[in-house]
C-alpha positions, 0 to 999 in steps of 0.5 A: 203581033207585039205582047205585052205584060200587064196587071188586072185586079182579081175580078178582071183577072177572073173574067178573062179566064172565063174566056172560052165561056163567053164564046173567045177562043182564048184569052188574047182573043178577049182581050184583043176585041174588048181593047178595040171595042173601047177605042171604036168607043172612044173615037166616037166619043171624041168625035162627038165632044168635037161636034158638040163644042163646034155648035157650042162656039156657034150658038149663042142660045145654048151657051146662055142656056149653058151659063145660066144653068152654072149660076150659083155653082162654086168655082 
């Protein structure tokens, strides 16, 4: 396993040194599931930006709906 050093703000630092409260056997432990729980979730994310803009690209009705609804915004 690689370590690495990094800093965390004062309420960061706090919740992962109640680790063992929330149920981890320690603070690696923590931070090892949260790290990969946010990259489960950005991976979805990405997929479903990808899978929006590809019925985007097809669908001339949303993007109409789209372009009106920016009507008056600044640029």
């Amino acid at each position: 396993m690689v370590q690495a050093q990094f800093s965390l703000d004062e309420s960061s630092w706090a919740f992962v040194q109640r680790s063992e409260h929330y149920g981890f056997q320690n603070q690696n432990e923590l931070v090892r599931i949260a790290l990969e729980k946010l990259q489960r979730e950005l991976t979805q994310l990405e997929l479903s930006a990808d899978l929006y803009a590809e019925d985007y690209a097809v669908d001339e009705d949303l993007q109409a709906l789209a372009d009106s609804a920016i009507v008056g915004w600044e640029e």
